[in-house]
C-alpha positions, 0 to 999 in steps of 0.5 A: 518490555515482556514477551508477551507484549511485543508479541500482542503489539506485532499481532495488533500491527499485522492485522492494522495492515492487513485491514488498511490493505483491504481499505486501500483495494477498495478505495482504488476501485472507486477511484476507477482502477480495475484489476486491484489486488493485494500483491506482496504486502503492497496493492496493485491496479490498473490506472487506465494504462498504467500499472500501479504499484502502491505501497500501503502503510498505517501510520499516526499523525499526519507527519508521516511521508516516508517512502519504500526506496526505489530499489525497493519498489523497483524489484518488487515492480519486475517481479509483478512483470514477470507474472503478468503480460501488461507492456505499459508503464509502471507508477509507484503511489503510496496509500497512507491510512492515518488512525483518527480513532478505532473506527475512523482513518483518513486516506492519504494517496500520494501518486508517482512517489519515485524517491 
């Protein structure tokens, strides 16, 4: 594959992200979450008293339910602790944003993802 390809394709991707981001921050403040932003390539929010960490993935087709490690969300989750005051619990979701066509997705929430 040429240079140049791959290089458009990544671009393609980054900004696929960076709008299913943005979908996500919308989506949770309908949902009722307060204080939703993005933080590290994830979205973050509060679930009444409940912080949530939510990892936000594109993906095609419906097969997909692969989740970030604990490990994983559990560094980034005492990260997020370390800049903020909250004292509750913490839950790891996943936001899927499956690609019907250019102009059409389908959310997908997953709540407590804890593999």
């Amino acid at each position: 594959m040429a240079k140049g390809n791959v290089e458009g394709e990544r671009i393609m991707e980054n900004a696929m992200q960076e709008k299913a981001i943005k979908a996500a921050i919308k989506y949770l403040g309908i949902q009722g979450y307060e204080d939703v932003r993005e933080f590290e390539g994830h979205v973050v929010g509060l679930d009444g008293e409940q912080l949530v960490l939510a990892s936000v993935s594109v993906v095609d087709g419906f097969c997909s339910s692969d989740h970030e490690p604990r490990g994983t969300r559990e560094k980034l989750a005492l990260k997020l602790l370390c800049e903020c005051d909250h004292t509750g619990s913490v839950r790891f979701d996943d936001l899927q944003l499956i690609v019907m066509r250019e102009d059409r997705a389908f959310l997908r929430h997953e709540r407590d993802c804890t593999l």
